[in-house]
N, C-alpha and C positions, 0 to 999 in steps of 0.2 A: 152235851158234855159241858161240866161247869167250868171256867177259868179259875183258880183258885190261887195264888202267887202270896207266900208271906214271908218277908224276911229272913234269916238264919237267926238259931235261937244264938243268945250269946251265953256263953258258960262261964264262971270265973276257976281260970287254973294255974299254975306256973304259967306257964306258957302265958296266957293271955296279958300278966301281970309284967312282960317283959317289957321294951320299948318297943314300938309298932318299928321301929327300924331296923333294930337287930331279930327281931321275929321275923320279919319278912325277911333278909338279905338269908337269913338262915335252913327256913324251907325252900328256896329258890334253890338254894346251892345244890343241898339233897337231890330236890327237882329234878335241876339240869342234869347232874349225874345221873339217873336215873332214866332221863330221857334218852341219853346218849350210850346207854347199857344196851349192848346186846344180846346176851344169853340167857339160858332160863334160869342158871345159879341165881348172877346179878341181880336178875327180873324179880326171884324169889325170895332173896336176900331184902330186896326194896319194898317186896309186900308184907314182909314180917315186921319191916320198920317202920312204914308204915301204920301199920296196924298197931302196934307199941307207942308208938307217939301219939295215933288218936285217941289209946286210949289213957295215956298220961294225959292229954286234953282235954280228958271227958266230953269229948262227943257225944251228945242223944243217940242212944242205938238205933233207936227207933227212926229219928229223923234221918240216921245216916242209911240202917236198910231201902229205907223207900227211896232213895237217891240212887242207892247203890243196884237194887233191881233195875231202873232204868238204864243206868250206865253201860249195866250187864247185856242188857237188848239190842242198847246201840253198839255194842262192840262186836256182838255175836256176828252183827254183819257184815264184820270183817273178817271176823277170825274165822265164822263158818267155810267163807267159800277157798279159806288157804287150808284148813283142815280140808276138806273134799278133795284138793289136789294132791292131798299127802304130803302137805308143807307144815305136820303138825308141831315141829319144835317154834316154826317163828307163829302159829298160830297160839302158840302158849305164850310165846315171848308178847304178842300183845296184848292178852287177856291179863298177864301180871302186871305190864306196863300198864292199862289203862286203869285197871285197879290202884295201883297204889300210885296212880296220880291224882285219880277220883279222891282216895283218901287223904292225902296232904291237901288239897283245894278241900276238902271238907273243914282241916283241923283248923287252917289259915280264915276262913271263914268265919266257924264259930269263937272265933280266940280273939275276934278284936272286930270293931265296927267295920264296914267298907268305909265311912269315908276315912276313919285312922288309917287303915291301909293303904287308902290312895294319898293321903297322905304323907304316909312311910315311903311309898314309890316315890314321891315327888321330891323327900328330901335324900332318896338316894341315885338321884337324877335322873328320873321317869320326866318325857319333857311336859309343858303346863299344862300344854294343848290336850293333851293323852288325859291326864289326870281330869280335867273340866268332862270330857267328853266321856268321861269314865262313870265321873259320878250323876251327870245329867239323862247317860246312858237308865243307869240303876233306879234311878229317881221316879223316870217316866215307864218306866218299865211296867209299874203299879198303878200308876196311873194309867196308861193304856190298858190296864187288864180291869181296872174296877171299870172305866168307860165303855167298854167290852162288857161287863156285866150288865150295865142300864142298857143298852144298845139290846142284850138278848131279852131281856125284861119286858121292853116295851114289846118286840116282835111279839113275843109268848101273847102277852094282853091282849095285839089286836087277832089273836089268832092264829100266825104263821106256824107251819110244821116244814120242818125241814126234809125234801125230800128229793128224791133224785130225776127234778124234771127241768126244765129249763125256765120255770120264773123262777123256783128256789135259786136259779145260779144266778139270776137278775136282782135279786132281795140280797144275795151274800155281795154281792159285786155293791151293790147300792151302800148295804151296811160297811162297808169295807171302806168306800171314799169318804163318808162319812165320820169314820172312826179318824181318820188320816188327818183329814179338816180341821177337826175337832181339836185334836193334838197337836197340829200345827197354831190353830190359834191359843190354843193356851199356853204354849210354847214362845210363843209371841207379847203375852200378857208378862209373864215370868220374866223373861229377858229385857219387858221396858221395867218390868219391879226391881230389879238387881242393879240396872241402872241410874236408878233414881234413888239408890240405898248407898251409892258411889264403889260398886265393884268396880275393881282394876283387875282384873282376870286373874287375881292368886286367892290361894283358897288359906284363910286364917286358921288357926285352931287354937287351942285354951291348952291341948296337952304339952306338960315340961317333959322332953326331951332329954331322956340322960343315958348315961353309957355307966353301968355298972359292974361288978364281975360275974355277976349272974349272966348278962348279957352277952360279955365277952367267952365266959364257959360253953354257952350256949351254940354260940358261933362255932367255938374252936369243934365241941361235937359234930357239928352239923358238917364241918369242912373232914373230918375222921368217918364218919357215915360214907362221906360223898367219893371220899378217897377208897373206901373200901368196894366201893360197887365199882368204880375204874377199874379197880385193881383188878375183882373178879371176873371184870366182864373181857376184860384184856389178858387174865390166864386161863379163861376160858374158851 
């Protein structure tokens, strides 16, 4: 099995064209209400919304299916064993909750770089620390999986086939410390490069920052959505 990891495509739409600050404070809100929904109106209500804002964000359908199929797997897991007990409304209530949280971490995604976003977090008081650890998290993430690539490359060459006997768990265990090393010393390299470039642990950007009424319209929706799923989930 290949490791494959590439980016989110970025789209351009309303949405992405807002300030990375009031786009994010704006899907959080939704978010949060959302999260805090309990019924299946609410829950339903937030997947239609969902789904309407991704696709005012033009999301890749395609890239958002193959997300959303897995999403679907790892939640079955949960929802399975509450449906079996006959707990099928809160097994509904998860299955819409994690969809249409799946879908707004989809839209937030394609609608603006991560580090703009981490960004936006940090100017709306995400602390530093979180933000560096956020984007160094993301960075090496690719890097660990192309490393991972060579690492299965060389095996294949000299022959190894992975199998279920106990030197394949000596080669995996082997390739394993090795990948760790590897990432730790370049991780090492990187951190004396940044410091000899004179980082002081804030992260700069080039984008201007502004507050317009698209911006603020956008909010005020967001905080009307979010108000509506309270509402629902609490006369429900």
């Amino acid at each position: 099995m290949q490791v494959r990891l590439t980016p989110p495509p970025l789209v351009d739409s309303g949405l992405a064209r807002l300030d990375g600050r009031w786009r994010l404070a704006s899907l959080l809100v939704v978010m949060a209400a959302l999260a805090i929904s309990h019924t299946v109106g609410a829950n339903l209500l937030g997947l239609l919304l969902a789904g309407a804002i991704a696709w005012l964000a033009c999301v890749p359908l395609r890239w958002l299916l193959e997300r959303l199929v897995g999403l679907g797997l790892l939640l079955l897991l949960f929802a399975g064993p509450l449906a079996l007990l006959g707990q099928v409304t809160q097994a509904a209530v998860v299955l819409l909750k994690g969809f249409s949280l799946g879908l707004f971490t989809a839209v937030l995604l394609v609608s603006g770089p991560v580090e703009q976003t981490a960004q936006a977090a940090r100017a709306l008081g995400m602390p530093a620390v979180l933000v560096q650890l956020l984007l160094l998290t993301y960075r090496y993430t690719f890097l660990l999986a192309d490393e991972l690539q060579r690492l299965r490359l060389a095996l294949r060459l000299r022959g190894y086939r992975n199998r279920a006997d106990w030197r394949s768990y000596e080669v995996v265990a082997a390739a394993t410390g090795t990948l760790l090393v590897r990432g730790a010393a370049r991780a090492e390299r990187v951190a004396a490069a940044m410091r000899c470039r004179g980082f002081d642990g804030q992260f700069g950007t080039l984008d201007n920052l502004r507050t317009g009424w698209a911006e603020r319209g956008t909010f005020a929706l967001s905080v009307l959505m979010a108000t509506a799923l309270l509402g629902l989930s609490w006369w429900g």
